[in-house]
Structure formats: structure tokens, C-alpha cells
C-alpha positions in Angstrom: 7.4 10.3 -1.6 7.8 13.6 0.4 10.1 14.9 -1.7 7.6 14.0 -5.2 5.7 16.5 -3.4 7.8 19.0 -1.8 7.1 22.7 -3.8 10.3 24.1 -5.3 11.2 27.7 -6.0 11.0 27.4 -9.7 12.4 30.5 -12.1 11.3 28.7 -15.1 7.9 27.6 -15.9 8.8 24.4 -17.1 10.4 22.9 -14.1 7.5 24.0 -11.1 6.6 20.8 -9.6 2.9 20.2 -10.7 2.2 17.7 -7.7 3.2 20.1 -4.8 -0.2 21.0 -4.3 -1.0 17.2 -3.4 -0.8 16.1 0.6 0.5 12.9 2.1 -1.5 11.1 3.9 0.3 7.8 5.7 -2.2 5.1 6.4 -0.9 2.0 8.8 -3.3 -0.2 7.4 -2.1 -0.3 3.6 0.9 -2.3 3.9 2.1 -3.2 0.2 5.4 -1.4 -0.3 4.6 -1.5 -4.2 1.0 0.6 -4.7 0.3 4.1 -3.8 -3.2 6.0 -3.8 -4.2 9.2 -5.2 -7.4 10.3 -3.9 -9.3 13.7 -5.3 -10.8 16.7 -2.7 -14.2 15.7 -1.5 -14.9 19.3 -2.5 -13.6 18.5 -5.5 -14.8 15.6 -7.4 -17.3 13.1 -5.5 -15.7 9.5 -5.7 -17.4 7.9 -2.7 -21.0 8.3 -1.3 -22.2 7.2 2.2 -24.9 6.9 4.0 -26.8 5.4 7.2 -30.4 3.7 7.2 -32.7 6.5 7.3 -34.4 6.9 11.0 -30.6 5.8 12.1 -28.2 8.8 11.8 -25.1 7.1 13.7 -24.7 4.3 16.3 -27.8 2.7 17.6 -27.0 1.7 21.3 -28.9 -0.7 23.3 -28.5 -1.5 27.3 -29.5 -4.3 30.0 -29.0 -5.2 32.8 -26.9 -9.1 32.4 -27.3 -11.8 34.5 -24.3 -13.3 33.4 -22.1 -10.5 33.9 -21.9 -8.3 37.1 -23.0 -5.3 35.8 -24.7 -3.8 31.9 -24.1 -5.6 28.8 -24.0 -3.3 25.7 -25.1 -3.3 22.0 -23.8 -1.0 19.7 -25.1 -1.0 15.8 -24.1 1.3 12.9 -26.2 1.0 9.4 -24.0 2.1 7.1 -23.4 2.1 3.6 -21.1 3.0 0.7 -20.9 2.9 -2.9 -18.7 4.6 -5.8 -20.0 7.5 -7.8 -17.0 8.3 -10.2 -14.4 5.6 -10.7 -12.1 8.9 -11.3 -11.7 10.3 -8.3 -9.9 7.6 -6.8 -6.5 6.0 -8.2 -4.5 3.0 -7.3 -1.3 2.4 -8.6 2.3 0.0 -8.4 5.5 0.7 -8.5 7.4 -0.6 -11.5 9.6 -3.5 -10.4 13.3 -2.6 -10.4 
């Protein structure tokens, strides 16, 4: 994949490489082998909105003093939300089967 997306010194227009503008971004948690994502800027093209509850701008934490546990027990909340705005910002595809 690195090199799909290397830039080349290109004398002719017809062979710059059009993709060398992208970045790679590894993620550990997409394990297939076969599909690959192409994601727009942000700054770009708006794909994916979030949000938290309103009067909740990030974790909500709560303390207390346990007595089942030598010391204070902890409660951490996050409302948060997500939702697609354009389809076409975001693309998933497969490798062909060789």
C-alpha cells in the first residue's frame, strides 16, 4: 500500500501518481486483510458528525467513598453520539480475490 501512495518524479503529465497526496493511516483494530478505507479531510468534506448531551461536554465523573473496597470507587460517563452526514466521504472497499 505504501508504495500506491508514494509521490514519483513524473516528466510526463500522464504518469504523476494521483493518490500521492493521500496518507496512510494503520489501524490495529481492522483486521480483514481483504478491505481497505478511504476516508475524506474533515476539512474537506463532513462525513461524520458527533456530539455529547448538551450540559455534558466530556466525561461526567462521579466519586464515594466504598465500603466494600478500601478506598474510592469511581464512575466515569461519556454521552456521546454519532451519525453520518454524507455517505461520500467515507469508502470501504475489498480486494479482488486472486
Amino acid at each position: 500500500m505504501q508504495q500506491a501512495l508514494s509521490a514519483i518524479q513524473a516528466n510526463e503529465t500522464d504518469k504523476v501518481n494521483p493518490f500521492s497526496t493521500l496518507t496512510l493511516a494503520v489501524e490495529p483494530r481492522l483486521t480483514s486483510p481483504a478491505k481497505w478505507y478511504v476516508v475524506a479531510d474533515p476539512a474537506i468534506s463532513d462525513g461524520l458528525e458527533y456530539a455529547y448531551l448538551e450540559g455534558a461536554p466530556g466525561p461526567q465523573i462521579e466519586t464515594r467513598a466504598g465500603f466494600e473496597v478500601d478506598g474510592v470507587q469511581m464512575c466515569v460517563r461519556l454521552d456521546f453520539g454519532a451519525g453520518w452526514i454524507d455517505h461520500r466521504a467515507w469508502h470501504r472497499a475489498e480486494l479482488a480475490a486472486q
